[in-house]
DSSP file (Angstrom, degrees, kcal/mol; ACC not computed):
  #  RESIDUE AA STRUCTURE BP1 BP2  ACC     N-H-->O    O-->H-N    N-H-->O    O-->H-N    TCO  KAPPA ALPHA  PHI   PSI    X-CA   Y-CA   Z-CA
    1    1 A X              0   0    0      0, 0.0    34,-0.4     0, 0.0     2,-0.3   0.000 360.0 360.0 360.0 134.1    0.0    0.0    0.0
    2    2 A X    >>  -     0   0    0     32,-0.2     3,-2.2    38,-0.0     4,-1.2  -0.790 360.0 -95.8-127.8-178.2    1.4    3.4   -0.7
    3    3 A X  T 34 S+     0   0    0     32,-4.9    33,-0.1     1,-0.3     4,-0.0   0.652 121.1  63.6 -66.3  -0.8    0.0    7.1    0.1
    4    4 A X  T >4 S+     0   0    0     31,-0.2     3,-1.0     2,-0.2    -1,-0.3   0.759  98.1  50.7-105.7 -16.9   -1.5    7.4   -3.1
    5    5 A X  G X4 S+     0   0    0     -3,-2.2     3,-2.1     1,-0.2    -2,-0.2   0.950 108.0  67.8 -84.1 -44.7   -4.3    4.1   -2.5
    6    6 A X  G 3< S+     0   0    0     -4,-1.2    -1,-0.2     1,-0.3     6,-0.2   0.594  88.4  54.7 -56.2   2.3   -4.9    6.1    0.7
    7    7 A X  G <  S+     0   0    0     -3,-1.0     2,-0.4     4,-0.1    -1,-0.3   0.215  76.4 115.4-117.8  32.2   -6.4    8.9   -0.8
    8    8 A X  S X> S-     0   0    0     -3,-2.1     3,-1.7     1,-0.1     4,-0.7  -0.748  77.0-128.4 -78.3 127.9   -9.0    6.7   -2.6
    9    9 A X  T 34 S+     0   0    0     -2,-0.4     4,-0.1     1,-0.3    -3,-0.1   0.439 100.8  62.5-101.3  40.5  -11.9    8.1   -0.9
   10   10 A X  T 3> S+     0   0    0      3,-0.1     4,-0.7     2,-0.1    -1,-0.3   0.301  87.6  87.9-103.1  -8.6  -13.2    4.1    0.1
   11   11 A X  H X> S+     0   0    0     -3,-1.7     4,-4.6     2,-0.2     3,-1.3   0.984  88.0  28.0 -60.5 -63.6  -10.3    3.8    2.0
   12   12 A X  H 3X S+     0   0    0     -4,-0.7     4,-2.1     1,-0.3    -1,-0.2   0.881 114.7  62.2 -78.6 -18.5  -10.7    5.1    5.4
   13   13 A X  H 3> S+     0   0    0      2,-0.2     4,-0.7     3,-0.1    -1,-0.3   0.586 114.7  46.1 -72.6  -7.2  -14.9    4.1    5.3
   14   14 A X  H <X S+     0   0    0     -3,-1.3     4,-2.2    -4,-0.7    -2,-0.2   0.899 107.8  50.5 -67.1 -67.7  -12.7    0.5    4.8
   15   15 A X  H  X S+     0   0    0     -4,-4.6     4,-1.3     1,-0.2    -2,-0.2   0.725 114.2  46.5 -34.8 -51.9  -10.5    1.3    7.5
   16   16 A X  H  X S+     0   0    0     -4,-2.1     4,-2.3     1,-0.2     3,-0.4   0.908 110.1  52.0 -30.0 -82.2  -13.6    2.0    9.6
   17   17 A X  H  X S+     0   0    0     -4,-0.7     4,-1.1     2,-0.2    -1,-0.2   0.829 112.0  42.8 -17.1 -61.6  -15.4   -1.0    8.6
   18   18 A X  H ><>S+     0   0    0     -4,-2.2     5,-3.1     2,-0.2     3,-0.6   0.936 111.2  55.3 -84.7 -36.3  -12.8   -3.4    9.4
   19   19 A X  H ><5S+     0   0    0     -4,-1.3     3,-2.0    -3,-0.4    -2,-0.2   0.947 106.5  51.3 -63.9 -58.8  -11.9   -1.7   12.7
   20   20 A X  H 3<5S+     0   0    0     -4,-2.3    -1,-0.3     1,-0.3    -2,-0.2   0.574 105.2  56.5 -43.6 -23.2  -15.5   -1.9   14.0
   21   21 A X  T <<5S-     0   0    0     -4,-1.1    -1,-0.3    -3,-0.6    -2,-0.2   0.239 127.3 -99.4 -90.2  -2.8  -15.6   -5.6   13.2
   22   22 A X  T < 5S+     0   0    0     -3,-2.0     2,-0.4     1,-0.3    -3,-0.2   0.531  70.6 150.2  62.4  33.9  -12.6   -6.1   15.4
   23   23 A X      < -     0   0    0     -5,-3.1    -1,-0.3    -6,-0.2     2,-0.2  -0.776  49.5-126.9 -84.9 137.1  -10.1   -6.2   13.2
   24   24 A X        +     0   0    0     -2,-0.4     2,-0.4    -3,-0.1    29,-0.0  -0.534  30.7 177.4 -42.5 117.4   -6.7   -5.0   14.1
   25   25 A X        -     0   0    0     -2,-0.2     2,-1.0     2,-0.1    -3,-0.0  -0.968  11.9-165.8-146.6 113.5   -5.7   -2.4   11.4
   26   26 A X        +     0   0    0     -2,-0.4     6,-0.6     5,-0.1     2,-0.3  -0.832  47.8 126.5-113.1  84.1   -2.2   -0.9   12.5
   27   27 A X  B     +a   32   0A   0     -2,-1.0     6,-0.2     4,-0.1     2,-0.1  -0.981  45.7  28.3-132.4 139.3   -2.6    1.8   10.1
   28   28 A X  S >  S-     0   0    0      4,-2.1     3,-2.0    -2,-0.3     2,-0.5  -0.539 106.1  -0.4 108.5-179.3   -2.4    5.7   10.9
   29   29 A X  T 3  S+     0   0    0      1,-0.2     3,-0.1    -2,-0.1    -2,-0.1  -0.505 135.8  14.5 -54.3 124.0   -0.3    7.4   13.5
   30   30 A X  T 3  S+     0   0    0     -2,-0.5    -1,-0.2     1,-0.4     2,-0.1   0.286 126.5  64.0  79.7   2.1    1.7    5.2   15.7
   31   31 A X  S <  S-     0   0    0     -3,-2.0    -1,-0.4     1,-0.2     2,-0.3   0.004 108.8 -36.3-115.2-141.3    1.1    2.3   13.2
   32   32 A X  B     -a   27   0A   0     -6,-0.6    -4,-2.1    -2,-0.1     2,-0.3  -0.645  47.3-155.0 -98.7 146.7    2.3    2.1    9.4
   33   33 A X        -     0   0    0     -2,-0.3   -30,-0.1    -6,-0.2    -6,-0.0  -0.912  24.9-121.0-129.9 102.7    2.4    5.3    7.3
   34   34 A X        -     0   0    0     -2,-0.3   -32,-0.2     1,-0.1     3,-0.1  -0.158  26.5-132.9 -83.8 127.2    2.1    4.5    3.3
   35   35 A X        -     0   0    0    -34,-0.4   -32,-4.9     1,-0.2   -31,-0.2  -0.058  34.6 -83.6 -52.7 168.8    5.1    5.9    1.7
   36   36 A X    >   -     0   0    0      3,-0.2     3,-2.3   -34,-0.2    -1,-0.2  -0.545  67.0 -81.6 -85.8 158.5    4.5    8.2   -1.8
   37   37 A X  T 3  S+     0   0    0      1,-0.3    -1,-0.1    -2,-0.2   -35,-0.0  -0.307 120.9  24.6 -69.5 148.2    4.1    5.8   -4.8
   38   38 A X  T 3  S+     0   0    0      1,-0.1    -1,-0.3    -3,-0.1    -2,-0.0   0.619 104.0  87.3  68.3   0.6    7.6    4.7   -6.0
   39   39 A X    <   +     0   0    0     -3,-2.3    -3,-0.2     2,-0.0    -1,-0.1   0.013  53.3 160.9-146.8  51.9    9.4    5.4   -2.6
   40   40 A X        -     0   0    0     -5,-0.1     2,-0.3     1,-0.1     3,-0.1  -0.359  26.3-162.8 -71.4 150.9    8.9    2.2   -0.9
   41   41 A X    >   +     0   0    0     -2,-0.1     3,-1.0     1,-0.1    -1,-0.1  -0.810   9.9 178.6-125.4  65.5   11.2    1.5    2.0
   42   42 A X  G >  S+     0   0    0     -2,-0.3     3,-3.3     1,-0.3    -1,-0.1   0.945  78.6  57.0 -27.1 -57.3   10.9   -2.2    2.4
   43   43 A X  G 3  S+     0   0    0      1,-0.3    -1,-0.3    -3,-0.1    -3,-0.0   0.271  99.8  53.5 -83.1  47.4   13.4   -2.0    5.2
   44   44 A X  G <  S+     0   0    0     -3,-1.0     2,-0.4     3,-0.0    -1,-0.3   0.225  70.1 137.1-157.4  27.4   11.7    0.5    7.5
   45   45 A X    <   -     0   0    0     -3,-3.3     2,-1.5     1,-0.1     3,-0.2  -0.745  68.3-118.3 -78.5 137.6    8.4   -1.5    7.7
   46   46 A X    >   +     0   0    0     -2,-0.4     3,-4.4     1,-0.2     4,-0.3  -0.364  46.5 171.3 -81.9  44.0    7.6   -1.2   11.3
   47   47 A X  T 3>  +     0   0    0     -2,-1.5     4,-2.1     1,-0.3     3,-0.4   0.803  70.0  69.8 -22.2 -48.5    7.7   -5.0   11.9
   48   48 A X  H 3> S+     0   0    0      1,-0.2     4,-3.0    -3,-0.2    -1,-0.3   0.881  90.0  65.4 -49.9 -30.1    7.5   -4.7   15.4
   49   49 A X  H <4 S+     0   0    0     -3,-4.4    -1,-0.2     2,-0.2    -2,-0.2   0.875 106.0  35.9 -69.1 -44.8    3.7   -3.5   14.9
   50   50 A X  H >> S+     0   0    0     -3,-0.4     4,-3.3    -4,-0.3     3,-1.0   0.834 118.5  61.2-101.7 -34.7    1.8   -6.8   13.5
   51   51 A X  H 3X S+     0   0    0     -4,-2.1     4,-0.7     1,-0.3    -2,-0.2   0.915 105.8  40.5 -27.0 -77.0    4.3   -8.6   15.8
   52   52 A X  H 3X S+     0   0    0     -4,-3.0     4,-0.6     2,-0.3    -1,-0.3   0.184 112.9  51.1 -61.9   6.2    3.1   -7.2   18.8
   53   53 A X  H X> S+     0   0    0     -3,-1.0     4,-1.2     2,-0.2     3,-1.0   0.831 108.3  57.7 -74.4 -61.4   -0.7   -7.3   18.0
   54   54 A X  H 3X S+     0   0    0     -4,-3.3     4,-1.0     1,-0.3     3,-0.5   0.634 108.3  47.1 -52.0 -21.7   -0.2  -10.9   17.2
   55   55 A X  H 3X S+     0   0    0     -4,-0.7     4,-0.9     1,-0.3    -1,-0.3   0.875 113.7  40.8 -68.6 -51.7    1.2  -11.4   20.6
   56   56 A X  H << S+     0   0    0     -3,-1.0     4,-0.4    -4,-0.6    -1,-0.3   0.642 108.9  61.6 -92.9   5.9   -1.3   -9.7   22.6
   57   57 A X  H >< S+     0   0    0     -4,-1.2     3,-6.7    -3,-0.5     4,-0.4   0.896 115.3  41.1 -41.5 -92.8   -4.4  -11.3   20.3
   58   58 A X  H 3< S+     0   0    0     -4,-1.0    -2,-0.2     1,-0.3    -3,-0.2   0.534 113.9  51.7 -13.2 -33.2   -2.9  -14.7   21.6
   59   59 A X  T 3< S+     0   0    0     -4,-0.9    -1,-0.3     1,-0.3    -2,-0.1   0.785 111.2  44.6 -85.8  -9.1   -2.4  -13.5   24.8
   60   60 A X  S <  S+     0   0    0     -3,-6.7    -1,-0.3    -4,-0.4    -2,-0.2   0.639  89.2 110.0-112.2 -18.2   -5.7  -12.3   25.2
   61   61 A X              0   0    0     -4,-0.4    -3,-0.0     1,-0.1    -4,-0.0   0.445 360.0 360.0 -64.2 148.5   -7.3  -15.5   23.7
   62   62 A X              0   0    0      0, 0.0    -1,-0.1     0, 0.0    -3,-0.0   0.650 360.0 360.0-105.6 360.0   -9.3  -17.9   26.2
């Protein structure tokens, strides 16, 4: 995903959507932040972020 699918204007009524259904969407500030088209930075995806969801989903799990 880059900044330019964010400005689609289904995007954030997705984001919405999915959040309310109680999906985890580490998107926005303090999540991931979509680079401009063409200036992807593979290595400075914020790994730590879907990491640490999945850990506390699990943790939280019965």
């Amino acid at each position: 995903m880059n900044a330019a699918y964010v400005e689609h204007p289904q995007f954030e009524r997705s984001v919405a959507t999915l959040r309310n259904a109680g999906v985890s969407v580490l998107y926005g500030p303090g999540g991931f932040e979509p680079n401009e088209p063409g200036k992807g930075r593979p290595e400075s995806y914020p790994w730590h972020l879907p990491l640490d969801e999945a850990v506390r989903v699990i943790e939280a799990a019965p």
